[in-house]
ROZA-964313 format. One line per 8 residues: number of its first residue (from 1); for each residue x, y, z of C-alpha. Coordinates in steps of 0.25 Angstrom, whole numbers, m for minus. Example, Ala and Ser with C-alpha at 12.3 -4.5 7.8 and 13.67 -1.06 7.14 Angstrom:
<recs>
1) 49/m18/31 ~ 55/m4/29
</recs>
This chain:
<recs>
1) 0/0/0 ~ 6/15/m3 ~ 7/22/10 ~ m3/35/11 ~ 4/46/7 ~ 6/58/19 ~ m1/68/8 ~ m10/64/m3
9) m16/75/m13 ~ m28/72/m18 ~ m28/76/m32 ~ m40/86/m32 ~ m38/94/m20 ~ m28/97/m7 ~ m19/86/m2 ~ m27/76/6
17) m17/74/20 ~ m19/61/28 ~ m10/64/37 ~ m9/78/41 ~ 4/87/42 ~ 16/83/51 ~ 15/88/66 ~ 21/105/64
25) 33/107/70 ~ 29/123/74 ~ 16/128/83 ~ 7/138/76 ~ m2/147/81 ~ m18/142/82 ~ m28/148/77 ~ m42/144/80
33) m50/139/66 ~ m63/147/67 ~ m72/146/56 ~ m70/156/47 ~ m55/157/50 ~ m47/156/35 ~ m37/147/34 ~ m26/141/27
41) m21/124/28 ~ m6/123/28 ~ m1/113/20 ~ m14/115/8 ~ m22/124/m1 ~ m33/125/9 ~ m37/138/15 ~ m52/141/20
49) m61/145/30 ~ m61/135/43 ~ m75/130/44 ~ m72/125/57 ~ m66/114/66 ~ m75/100/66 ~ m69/88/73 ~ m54/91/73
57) m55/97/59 ~ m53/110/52 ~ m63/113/41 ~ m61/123/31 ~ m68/128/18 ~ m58/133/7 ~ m62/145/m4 ~ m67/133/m13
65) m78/129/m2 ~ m72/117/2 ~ m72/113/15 ~ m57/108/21 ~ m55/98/34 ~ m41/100/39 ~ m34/96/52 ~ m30/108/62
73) m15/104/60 ~ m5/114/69 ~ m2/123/59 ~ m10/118/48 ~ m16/131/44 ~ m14/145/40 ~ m22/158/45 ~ m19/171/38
81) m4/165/33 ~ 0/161/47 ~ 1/146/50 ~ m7/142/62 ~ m15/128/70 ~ m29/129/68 ~ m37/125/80 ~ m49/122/83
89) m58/133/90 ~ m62/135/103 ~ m77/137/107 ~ m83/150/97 ~ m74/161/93 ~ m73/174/101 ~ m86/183/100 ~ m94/170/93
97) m106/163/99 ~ m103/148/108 ~ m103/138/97 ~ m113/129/94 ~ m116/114/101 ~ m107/105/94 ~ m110/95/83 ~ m105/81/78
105) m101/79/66 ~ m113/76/60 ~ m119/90/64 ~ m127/84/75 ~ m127/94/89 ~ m117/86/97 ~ m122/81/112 ~ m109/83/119
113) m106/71/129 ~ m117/61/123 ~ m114/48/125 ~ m116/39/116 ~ m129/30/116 ~ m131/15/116 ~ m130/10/102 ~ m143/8/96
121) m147/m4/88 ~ m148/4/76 ~ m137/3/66 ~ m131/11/56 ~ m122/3/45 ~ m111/10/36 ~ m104/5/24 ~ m91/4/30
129) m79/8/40 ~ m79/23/32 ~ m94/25/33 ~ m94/22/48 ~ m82/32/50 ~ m89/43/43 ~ m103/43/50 ~ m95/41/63
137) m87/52/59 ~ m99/61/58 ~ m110/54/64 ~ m102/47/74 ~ m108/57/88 ~ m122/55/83 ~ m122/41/81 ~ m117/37/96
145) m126/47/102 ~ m139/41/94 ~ m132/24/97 ~ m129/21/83 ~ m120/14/78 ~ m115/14/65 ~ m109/0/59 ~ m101/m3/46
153) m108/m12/36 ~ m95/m15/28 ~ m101/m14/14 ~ m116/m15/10 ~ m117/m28/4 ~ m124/m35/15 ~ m133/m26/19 ~ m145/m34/18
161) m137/m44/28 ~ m134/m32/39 ~ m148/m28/40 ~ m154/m42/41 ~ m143/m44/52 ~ m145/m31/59 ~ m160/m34/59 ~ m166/m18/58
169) m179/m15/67 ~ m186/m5/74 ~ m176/2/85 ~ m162/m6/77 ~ m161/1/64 ~ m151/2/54 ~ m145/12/45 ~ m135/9/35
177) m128/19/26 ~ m121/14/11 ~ m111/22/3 ~ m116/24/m13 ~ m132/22/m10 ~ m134/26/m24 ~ m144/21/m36 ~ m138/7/m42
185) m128/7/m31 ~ m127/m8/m22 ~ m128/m1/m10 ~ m143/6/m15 ~ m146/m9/m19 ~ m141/m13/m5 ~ m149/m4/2 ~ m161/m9/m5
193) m161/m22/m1 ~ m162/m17/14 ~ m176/m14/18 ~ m181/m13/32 ~ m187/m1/40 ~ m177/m1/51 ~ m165/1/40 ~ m161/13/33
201) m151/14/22 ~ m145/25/17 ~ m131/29/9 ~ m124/39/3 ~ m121/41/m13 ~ m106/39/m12 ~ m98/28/m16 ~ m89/28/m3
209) m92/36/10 ~ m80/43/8 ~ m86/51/m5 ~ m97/56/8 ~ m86/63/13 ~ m86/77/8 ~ m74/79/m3 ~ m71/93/2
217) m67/85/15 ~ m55/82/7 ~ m54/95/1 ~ m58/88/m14 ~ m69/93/m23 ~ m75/80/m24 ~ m71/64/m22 ~ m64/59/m32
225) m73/51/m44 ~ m69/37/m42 ~ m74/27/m56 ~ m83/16/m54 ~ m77/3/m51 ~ m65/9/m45 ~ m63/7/m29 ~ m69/21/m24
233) m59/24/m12 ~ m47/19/m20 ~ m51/29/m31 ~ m54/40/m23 ~ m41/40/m16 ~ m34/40/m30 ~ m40/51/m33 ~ m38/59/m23
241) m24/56/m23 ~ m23/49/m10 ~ m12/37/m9 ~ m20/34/6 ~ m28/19/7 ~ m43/22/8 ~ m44/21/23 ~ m34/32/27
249) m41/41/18 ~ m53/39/24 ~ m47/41/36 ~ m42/54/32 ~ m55/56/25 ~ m63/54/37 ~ m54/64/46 ~ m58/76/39
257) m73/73/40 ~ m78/80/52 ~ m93/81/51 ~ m105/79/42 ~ m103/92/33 ~ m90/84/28 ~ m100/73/23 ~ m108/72/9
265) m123/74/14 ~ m128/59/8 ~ m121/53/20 ~ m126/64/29 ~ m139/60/25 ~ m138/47/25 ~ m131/46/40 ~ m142/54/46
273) m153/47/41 ~ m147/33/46 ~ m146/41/58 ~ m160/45/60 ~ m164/33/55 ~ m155/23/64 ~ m159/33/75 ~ m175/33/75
281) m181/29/87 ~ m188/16/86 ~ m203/15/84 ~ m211/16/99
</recs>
């Protein structure tokens, strides 16, 4: 196998970095990243407007509108020519109202403390390992405070088998979510084959949940074009230029989502209504 490389270009817009820079050998000054504050990323074309600071992560929006998630490296940015640490604020800016309650990633007002409730019978089922990553990602706090579990269904083909075996009824329901639910496609024709009031199906148009990732994530236009017949992930990552295997880029991927406006809004759609549906009190 070819080792990753420490910096791959993409081929259609800025360098992608799975690594990061090295730790700095000199201290900056900091400088707390407000929105609104115009900045500049060392190292890259990419200057903007911070948006703010989600989980960890900076995001700005560059003069072309797209919107950038960069890590608050020590002296990773400029500010008016001078090199400095971003940080993350501290409570509002002077003169500002308090902030507003917090929210989770999913945009759902966070319940600060809440423990998480005992799992319900209710399922949700995902595709596979990177489905599960992603809603947990995103969903993950509102899922443990409603009990429900999500679970991996390692590919589509036996669906029928996983509902029969799971055995759906009022108050233990089950949700599942398939990648490319789309006419004439073998996940449509599995879904049709399941048809019990106590399971929901739903899906999102793309190929692979990576394309449900926004591209400008990335810093890209759009994802790469990949022909039929050809493996998708493998061709994407040509592409784009990336010498990485599959499951570092994802990792890497997945690092710079950090809430749902980073997602294409069929997943949203269809993650929320599992959720509801999963969620629905039982019948009195």
């Amino acid at each position: 196998m070819v080792p990753p490389a420490k910096r791959v270009r993409s081929g259609i817009g800025d360098p992608i970095d799975l690594d990061g820079p090295r730790s700095p050998r000199h201290r900056f000054p900091t400088v707390a990243a407000r929105p609104g504050l115009e900045v500049k990323q060392r190292g890259t074309p990419i200057s903007g407007v911070v948006l703010g600071v989600v989980n960890g992560a900076l995001a700005v929006r560059d003069r072309h509108g797209f919107e950038h998630r960069m890590r608050l490296q020590p002296g990773g940015f400029e500010v008016e020519g001078q090199v400095v640490t971003l940080v993350e604020p501290r409570g509002p800016a002077p003169g500002t109202p308090a902030a507003e309650p917090g929210r989770t990633a999913s945009g759902s007002i966070a319940v600060p403390g809440a423990p998480a409730r005992v799992a319900k019978a209710s399922r949700i089922l995902v595709e596979g390992v990177h489905d599960a990553e992603l809603v947990e990602k995103v969903w993950g706090d509102d899922l443990r405070v409603e009990g429900v579990v999500v679970e991996r269904l390692d590919g589509a083909d036996h669906l029928d088998v996983v509902v029969r075996t799971f055995g759906p009824r009022p108050g233990r329901r089950l949700g599942i979510l398939l990648d490319h639910l789309v006419d004439g496609s073998k996940e449509t024709r599995l879904a049709a084959t399941v048809d019990h009031p106590d399971v929901l199906v739903t899906g999102h148009p793309f190929i692979d949940v990576w394309q449900a990732v926004k591209p400008s994530v990335l810093g890209i236009p759009a994802w790469p074009e990949v022909p039929r017949g050809e493996d998708w992930k493998t061709g994407v990552l040509q592409r784009l230029g990336v010498t990485a295997e599959p499951g570092r880029f994802w990792k890497h991927l997945l690092g710079k989502v950090t809430s749902w406006t980073d997602l294409e809004p069929p997943l949203i759609g269809a993650v929320e209504e599992l959720i509801d549906f999963v969620t629905e009190p039982a019948p009195g």
